[in-house]
VMD Tcl script that draws the C-alpha trace (Angstrom):
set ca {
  {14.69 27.15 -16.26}
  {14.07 30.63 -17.88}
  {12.32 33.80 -16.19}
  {9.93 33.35 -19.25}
  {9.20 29.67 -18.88}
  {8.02 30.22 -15.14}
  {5.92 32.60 -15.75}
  {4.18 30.92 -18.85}
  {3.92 27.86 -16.47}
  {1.72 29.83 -13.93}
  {-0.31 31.54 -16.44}
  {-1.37 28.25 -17.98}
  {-2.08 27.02 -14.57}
  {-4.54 29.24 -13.12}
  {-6.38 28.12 -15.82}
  {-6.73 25.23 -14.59}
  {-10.17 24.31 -12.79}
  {-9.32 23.38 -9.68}
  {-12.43 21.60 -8.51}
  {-13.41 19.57 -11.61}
  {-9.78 18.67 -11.69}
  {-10.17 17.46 -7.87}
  {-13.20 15.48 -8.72}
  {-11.31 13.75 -11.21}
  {-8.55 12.65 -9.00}
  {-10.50 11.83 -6.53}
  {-12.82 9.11 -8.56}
  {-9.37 7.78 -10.25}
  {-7.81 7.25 -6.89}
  {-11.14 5.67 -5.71}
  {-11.51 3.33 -8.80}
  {-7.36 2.37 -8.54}
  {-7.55 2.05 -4.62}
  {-11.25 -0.03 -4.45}
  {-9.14 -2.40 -7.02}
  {-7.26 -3.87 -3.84}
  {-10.30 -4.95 -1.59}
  {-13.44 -5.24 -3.86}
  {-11.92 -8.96 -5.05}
  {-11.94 -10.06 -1.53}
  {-15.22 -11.39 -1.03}
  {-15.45 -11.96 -5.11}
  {-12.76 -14.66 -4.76}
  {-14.99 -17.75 -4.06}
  {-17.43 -17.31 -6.66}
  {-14.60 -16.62 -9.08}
  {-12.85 -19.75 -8.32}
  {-16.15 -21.73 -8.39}
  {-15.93 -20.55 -11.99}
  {-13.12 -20.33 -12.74}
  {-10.62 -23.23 -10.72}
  {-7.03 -22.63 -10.25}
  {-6.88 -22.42 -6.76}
  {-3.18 -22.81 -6.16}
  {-3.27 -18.86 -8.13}
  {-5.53 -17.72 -5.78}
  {-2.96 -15.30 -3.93}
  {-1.62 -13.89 -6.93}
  {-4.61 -12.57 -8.03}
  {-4.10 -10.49 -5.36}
  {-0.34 -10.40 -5.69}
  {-0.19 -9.52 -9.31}
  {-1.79 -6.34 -9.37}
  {0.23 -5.22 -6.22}
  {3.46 -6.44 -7.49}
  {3.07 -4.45 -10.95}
  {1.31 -1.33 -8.91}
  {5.11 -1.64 -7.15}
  {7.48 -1.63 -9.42}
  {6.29 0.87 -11.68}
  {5.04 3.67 -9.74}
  {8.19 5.18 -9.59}
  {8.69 4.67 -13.36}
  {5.73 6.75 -13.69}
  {6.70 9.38 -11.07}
  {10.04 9.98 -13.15}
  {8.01 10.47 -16.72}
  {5.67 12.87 -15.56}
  {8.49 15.26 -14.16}
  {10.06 14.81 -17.98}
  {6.88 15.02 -20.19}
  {4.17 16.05 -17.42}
  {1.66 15.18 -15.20}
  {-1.32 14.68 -17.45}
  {0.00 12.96 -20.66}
  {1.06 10.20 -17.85}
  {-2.22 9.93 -16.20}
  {-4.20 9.59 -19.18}
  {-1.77 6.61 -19.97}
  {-2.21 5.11 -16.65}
  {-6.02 5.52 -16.61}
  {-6.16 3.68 -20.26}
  {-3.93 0.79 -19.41}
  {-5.96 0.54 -15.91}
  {-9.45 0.75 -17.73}
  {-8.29 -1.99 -20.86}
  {-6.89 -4.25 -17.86}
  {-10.02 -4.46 -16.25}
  {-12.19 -4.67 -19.09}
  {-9.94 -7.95 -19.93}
  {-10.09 -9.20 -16.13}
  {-14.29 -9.32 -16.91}
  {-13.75 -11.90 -19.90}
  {-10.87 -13.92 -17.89}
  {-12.00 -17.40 -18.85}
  {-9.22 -18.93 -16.54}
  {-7.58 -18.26 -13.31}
  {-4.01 -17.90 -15.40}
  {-5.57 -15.02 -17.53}
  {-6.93 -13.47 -14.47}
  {-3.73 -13.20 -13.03}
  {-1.89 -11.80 -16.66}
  {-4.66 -9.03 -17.09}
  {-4.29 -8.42 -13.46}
  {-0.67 -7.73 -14.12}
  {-2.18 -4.83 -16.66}
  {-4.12 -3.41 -14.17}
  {-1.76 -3.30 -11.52}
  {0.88 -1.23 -14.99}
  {-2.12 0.82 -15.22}
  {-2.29 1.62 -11.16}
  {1.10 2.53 -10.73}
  {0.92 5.69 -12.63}
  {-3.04 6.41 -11.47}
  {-2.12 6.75 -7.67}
  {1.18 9.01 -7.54}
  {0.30 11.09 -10.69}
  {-2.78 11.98 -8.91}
  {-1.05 12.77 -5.87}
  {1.34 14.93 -7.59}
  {-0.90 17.02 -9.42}
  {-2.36 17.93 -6.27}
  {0.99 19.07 -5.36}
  {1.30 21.03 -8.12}
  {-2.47 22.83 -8.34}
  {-2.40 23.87 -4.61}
  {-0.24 25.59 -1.91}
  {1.43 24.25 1.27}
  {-1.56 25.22 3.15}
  {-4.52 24.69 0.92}
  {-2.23 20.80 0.16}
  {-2.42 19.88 4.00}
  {-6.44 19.97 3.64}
  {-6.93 18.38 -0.06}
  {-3.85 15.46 0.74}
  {-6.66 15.05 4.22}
  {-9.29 14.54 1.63}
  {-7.68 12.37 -0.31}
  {-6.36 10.08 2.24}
  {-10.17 9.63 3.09}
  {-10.28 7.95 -0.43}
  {-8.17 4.83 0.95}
  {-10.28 4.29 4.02}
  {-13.00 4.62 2.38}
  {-12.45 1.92 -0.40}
  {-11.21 0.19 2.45}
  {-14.38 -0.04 4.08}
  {-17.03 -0.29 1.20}
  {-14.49 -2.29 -1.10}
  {-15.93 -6.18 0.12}
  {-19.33 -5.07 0.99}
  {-19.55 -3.93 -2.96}
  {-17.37 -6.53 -4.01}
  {-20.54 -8.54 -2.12}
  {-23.11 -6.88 -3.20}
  {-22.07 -7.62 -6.94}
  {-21.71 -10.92 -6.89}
  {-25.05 -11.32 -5.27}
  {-27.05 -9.54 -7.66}
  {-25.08 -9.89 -10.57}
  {-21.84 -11.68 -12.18}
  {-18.09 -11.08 -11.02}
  {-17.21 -9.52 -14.01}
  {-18.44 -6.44 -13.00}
  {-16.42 -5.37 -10.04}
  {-14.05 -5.26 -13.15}
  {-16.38 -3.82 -15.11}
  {-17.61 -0.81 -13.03}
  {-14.27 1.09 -13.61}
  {-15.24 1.98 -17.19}
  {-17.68 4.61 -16.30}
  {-15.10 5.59 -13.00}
  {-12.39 6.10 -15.40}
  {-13.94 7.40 -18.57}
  {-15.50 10.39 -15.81}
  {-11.47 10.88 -14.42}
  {-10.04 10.96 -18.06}
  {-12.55 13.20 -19.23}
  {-11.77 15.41 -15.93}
  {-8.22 15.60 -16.80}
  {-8.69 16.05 -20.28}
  {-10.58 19.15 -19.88}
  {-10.11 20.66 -17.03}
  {-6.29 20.26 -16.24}
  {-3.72 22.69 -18.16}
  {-0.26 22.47 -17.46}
  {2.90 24.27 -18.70}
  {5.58 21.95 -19.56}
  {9.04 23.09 -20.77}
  {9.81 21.88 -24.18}
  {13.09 20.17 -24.61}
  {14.90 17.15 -26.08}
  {13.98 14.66 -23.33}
  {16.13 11.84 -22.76}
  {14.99 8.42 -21.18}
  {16.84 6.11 -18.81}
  {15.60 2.75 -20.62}
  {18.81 1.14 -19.03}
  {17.79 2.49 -15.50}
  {14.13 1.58 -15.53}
  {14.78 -2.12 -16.92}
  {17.21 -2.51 -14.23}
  {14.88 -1.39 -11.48}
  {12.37 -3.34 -12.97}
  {14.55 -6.55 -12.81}
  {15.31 -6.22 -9.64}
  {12.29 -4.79 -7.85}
  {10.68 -7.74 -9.32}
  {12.90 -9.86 -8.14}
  {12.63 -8.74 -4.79}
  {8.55 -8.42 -4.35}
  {8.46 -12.06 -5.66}
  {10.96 -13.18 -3.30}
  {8.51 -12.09 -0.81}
  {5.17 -13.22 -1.92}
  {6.34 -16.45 -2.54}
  {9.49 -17.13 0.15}
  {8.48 -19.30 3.22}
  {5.40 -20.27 1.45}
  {4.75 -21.73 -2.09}
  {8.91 -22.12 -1.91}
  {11.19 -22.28 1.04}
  {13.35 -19.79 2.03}
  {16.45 -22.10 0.76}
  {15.07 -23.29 -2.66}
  {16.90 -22.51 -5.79}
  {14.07 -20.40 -6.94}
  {14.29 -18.09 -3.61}
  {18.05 -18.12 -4.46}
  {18.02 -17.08 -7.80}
  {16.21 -14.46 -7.03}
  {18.05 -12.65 -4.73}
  {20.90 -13.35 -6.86}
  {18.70 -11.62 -9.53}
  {18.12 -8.58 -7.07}
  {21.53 -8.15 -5.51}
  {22.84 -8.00 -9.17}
  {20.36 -5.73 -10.99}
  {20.46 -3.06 -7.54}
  {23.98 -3.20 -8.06}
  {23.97 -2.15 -12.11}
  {20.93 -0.02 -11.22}
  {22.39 2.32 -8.84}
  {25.93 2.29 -11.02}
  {23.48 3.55 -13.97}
  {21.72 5.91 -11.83}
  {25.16 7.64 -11.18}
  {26.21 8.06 -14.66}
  {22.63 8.65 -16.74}
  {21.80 12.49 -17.87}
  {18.24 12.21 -17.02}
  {18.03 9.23 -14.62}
  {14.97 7.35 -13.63}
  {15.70 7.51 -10.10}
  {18.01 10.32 -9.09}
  {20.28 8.98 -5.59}
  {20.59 13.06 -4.78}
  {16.91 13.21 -3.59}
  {17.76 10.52 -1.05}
  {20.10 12.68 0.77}
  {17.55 15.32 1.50}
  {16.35 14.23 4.94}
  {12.41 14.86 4.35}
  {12.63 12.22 1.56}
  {15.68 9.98 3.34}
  {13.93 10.33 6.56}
  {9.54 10.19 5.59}
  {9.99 6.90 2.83}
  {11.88 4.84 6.00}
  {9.23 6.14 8.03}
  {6.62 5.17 5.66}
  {8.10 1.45 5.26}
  {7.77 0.73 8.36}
  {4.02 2.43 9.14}
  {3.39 0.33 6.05}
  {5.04 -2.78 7.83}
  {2.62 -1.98 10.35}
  {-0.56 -1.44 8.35}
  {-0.10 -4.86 6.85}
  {0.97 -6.91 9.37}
  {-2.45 -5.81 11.07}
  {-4.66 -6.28 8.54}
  {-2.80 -9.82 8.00}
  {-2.97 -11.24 11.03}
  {-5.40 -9.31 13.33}
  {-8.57 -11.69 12.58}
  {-6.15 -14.44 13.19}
  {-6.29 -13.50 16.75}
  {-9.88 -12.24 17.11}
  {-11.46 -15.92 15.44}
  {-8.61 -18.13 16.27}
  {-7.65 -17.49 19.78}
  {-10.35 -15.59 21.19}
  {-13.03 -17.11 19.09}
  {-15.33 -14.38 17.52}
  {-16.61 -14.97 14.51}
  {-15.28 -12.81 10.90}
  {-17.81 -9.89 11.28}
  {-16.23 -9.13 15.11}
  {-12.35 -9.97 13.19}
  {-13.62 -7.74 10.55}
  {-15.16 -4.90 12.99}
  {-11.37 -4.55 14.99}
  {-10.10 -3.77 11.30}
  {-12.70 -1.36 10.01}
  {-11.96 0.62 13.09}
  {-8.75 1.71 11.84}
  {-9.97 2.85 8.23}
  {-12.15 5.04 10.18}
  {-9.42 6.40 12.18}
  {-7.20 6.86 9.39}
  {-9.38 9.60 7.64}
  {-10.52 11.26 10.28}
  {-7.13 11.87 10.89}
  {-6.14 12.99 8.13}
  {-8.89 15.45 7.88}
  {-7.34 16.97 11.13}
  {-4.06 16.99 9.84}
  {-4.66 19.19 6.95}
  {-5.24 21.86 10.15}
  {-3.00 20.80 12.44}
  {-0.41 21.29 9.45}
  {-0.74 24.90 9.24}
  {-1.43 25.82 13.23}
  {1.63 23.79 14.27}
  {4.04 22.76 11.38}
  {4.56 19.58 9.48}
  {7.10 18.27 12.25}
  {4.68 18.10 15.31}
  {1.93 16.62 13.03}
  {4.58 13.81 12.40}
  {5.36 13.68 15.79}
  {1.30 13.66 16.75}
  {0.94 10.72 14.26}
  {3.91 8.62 15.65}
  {3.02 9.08 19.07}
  {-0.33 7.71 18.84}
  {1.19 4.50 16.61}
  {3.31 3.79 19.57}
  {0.50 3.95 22.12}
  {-1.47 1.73 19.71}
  {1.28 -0.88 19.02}
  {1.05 -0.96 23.04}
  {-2.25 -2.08 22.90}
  {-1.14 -5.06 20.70}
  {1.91 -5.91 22.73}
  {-0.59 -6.13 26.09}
  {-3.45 -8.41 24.03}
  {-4.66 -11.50 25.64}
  {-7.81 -13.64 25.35}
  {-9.24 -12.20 28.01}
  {-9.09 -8.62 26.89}
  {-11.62 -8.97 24.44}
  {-12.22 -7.39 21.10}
  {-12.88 -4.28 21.81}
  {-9.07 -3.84 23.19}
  {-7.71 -4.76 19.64}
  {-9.98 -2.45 18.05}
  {-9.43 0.75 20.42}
  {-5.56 -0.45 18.88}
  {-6.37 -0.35 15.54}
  {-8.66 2.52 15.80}
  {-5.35 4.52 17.47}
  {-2.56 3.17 14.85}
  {-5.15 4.46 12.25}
  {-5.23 7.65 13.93}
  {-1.43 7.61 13.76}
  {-1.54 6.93 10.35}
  {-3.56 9.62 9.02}
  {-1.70 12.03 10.84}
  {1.74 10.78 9.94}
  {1.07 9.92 6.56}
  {0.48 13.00 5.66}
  {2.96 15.56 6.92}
  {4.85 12.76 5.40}
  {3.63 13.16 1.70}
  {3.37 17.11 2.28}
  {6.86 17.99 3.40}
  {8.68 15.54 0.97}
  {6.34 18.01 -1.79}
  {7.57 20.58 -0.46}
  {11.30 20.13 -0.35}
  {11.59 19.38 -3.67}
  {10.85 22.18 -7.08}
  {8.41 21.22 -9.92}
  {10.54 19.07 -12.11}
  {11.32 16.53 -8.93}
  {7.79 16.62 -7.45}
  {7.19 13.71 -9.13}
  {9.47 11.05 -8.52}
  {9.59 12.28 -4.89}
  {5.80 11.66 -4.47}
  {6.41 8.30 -6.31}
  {8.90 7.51 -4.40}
  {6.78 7.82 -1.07}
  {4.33 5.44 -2.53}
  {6.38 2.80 -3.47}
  {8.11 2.93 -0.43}
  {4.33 2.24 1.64}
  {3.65 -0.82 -0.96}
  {6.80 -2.27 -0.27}
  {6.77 -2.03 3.30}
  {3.44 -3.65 2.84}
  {5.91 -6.43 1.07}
  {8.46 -6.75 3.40}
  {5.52 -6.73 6.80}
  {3.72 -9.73 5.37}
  {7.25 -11.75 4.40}
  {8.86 -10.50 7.60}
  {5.68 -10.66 10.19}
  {4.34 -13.67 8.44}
  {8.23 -15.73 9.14}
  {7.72 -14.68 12.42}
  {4.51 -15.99 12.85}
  {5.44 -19.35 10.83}
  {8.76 -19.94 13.08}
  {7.57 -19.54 16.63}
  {4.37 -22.00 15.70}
  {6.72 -24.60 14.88}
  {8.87 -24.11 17.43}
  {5.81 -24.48 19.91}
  {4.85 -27.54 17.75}
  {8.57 -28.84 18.69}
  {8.07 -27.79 22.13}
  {7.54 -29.22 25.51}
  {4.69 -26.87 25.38}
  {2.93 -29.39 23.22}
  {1.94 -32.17 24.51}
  {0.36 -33.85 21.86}
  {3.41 -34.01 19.42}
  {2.47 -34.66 15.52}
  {-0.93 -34.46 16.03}
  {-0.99 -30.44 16.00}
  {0.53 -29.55 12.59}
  {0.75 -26.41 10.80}
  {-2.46 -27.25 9.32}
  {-4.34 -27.22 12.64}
  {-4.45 -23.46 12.35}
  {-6.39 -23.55 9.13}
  {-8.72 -26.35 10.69}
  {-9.51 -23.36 13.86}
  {-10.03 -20.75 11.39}
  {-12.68 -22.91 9.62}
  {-15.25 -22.35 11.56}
  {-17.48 -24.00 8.59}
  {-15.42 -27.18 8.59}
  {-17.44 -30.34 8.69}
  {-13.99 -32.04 11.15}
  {-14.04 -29.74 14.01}
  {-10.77 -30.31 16.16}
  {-11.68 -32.29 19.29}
  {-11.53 -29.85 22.38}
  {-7.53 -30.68 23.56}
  {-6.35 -30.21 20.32}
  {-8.11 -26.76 20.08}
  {-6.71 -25.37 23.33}
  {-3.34 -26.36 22.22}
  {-3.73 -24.90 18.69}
  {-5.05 -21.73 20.44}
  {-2.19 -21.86 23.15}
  {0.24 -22.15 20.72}
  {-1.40 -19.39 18.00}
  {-1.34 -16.43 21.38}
  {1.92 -17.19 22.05}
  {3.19 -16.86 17.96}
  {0.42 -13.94 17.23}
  {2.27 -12.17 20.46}
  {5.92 -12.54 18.86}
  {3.87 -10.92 15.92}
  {2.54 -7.98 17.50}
  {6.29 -7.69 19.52}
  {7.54 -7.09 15.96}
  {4.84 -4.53 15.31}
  {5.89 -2.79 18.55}
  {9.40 -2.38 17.62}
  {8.46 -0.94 13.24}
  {6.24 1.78 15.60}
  {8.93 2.49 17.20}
  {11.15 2.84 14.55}
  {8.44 4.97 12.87}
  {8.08 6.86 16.15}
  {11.99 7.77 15.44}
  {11.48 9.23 12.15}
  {9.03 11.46 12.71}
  {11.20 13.10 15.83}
  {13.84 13.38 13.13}
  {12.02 15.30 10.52}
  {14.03 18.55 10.18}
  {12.50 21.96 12.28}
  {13.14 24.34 9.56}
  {11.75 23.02 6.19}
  {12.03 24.16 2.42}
  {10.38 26.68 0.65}
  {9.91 25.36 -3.11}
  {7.09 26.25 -3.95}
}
mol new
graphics top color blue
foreach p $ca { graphics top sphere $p radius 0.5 }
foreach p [lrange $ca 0 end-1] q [lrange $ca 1 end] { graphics top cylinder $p $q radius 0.2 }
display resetview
């Protein structure tokens, strides 16, 4: 890129108003990540209305699933054409999605205008990232990324109680509904407040590359929402799938190495902050998941507190998890991105320990001083993640990079459930098998949803309920071994972050 260019870049920059711009981002990111919990506690009354039960997971799983594949679509189109052309696209397609999830008359339409949504989100959440990349310095990044990583614990905390509070005092529809005004505020933000200097060139798309990742990404995520569940791990459906992956990985990486511009570009894979932060970031997001998932299993099936106290030992972590991240924006600049890493994976270790070492009689309060520590972990780790794989990369790769980093936290969030939730599934009926059960057939799969019911009107009789319970701590605890060994891994990556890092900016 020319002297000239460069310098027209910054000039159009500092025009830029840095604070309205934040406030922007900041109510997009809220309104995109609030998307993934507010439905929570709207599910039941949208059934009631609605039917289509067996759909019920991917109305979650549709929007997640779309959010996946294209967010590093996105990231590539804003390093060609810029950051804000491709947010205001992403905030449209978001907003017209959820308008249409309001008038769902069906389950089945739910699930196809949650698709939209989820096209929409996957350009919302890393565009917004990036152009806080671009608008600030190394220093001044490590406090805003803290901010912004408040945003996700934050909609993580208030999402159900307002998802709750809607459809108490009002109709569904509107925890759809309520992103209008969110995202009409953002786009107006961006609209006139963000200026950007983009070099004008003949750009040329990698259709073949981006329909191939699509394909197979696909492929993949549905292969884990659905294996070991709706279909077993052997059907023809689970088959073809993989087939489908193996195949369309194969063609996309053979495209990647031959296309001018390519959609994902292998070269920023071998620079270690990138190689070395997105493996790290699967597996925290492994983690994060696999938590979340299977935490209140514990708290109301084997130890028997009710959803609030199961819900409590969660919450703990999203407050962790900011406050964090907060203190990593100044432990960034007083120590380096490295130790922060190294801060952040130390304290997911000690906090996977406290998982490994649950029992009944440790009470609730152990899982949550846990949770409360892996969030710690998180918000620390996260983000030296995010800021050094900004760093080591120039303007016109900022984008995929950051895009890269986010799709590699939704699909560890993938791969946790599939992989934690096997593990869970295979050592329950291999106690059911057991000697360890005395009672043979009578204790079924199913007996686990009969314990969680703590509104059933058939309460299991006393024997089978110690059994279920005996059988659900020693499962849960092959679980949380799994969990042990991802912080671990984790723990790895951030030791391995390179000392000396890259001056891009």
């Amino acid at each position: 890129m020319s002297q000239s260019v460069i310098v027209k870049r910054k000039a159009i920059v500092r025009k830029t108003h840095r604070p309205m711009v934040l406030a922007a981002l900041v109510l997009a990111m809220f309104m995109s990540a609030i998307e993934m919990t507010i439905i929570s506690t709207a599910m039941p009354s949208i059934v009631g209305e609605l039917g289509g039960f067996s759909l019920y997971s991917w109305v979650f799983s549709a929007f997640t699933l779309m959010q996946a594949v294209t967010t590093p679509i996105y990231g590539k189109l804003s390093d060609l054409f810029g950051r804000k052309p491709i947010f205001m696209i992403g905030i449209v397609i978001f907003l017209s999605g959820s308008i249409l999830c309001g008038f769902s008359t069906s389950m089945f339409m739910l699930v196809i205008f949650r698709v939209i949504q989820g096209f929409g989100a996957g350009a919302v959440q890393p565009i917004a990232m990036t152009i806080i990349g671009d608008m600030y310095t190394v220093e001044e990044r490590a406090k805003v990324q803290g901010y912004f990583s408040s945003v996700f614990g934050i909609s993580s905390v208030i999402g159900p109680l307002v998802g709750g509070i809607i459809v108490h005092y009002s109709h569904w529809s509107w925890i759809f509904w309520m992103n209008v005004p969110l995202g009409l505020l953002a786009a107006a933000g961006a609209i006139f407040f963000l200026h950007e200097g983009v070099e004008k060139k003949k750009r040329s798309i990698d259709y073949a590359g981006s329909g191939l990742f699509f394909v197979s990404i696909t492929s993949l995520m549905v292969v884990l929402i659905q294996g070991g569940g709706a279909w077993r791990w052997t059907s023809p459906q689970i088959l073809a799938l993989l087939l489908a992956f193996v195949l369309g990985a194969a063609l996309f990486l053979k495209q990647e190495g031959r296309a001018s511009e390519p959609m994902m570009p292998l070269h920023i894979w071998r620079n270690r902050f990138i190689a070395i932060g997105n493996t790290a970031t699967l597996t925290s997001g492994a983690i994060v998941i696999g938590l979340s998932s299977f935490l209140p299993t514990y708290i109301q099936g084997v130890m028997g507190g009710s959803a609030f106290i199961a819900g409590f030992t969660l919450t703990v972590m999203t407050v962790g998890w900011p406050i964090a991240a907060w203190l990593a924006g100044f432990t960034i600049i007083k120590i380096g991105i490295r130790p922060t890493a190294v801060i952040g994976g130390i304290a997911i270790f000690i906090g996977s320990l406290f998982f490994v070492t649950l029992d009944p009689s440790k009470g609730p309060m152990w899982a949550g001083a846990g949770s409360f520590i892996i969030g710690i972990g998180m918000g620390f780790s996260n983000s030296a993640f995010l800021i050094s794989i900004q760093n080591s990369v120039p303007w016109q790769m900022r984008g995929v990079a950051t895009a890269s980093n986010m799709f590699m936290r939704l699909l560890g969030s993938s791969v946790g459930a599939a992989l934690l939730g096997g593990v869970l599934n295979l050592r329950f009926k291999r106690f059911i098998s057991s000697n360890e059960n005395p009672l043979g057939d009578v204790i079924s799969m199913n007996s686990i949803n009969q314990v969680l019911n703590s509104s059933g009107s058939h309460p299991l009789p006393a024997e089978q309920l110690h059994i279920v319970q005996r059988g659900l701590t020693i499962s849960l605890h092959q679980v949380y071994w799994g969990v042990f060994v991802l912080a671990v891994i984790t723990l790895i990556g951030t030791l391995m972050l390179p000392k000396i890092e890259s001056k891009t900016d």
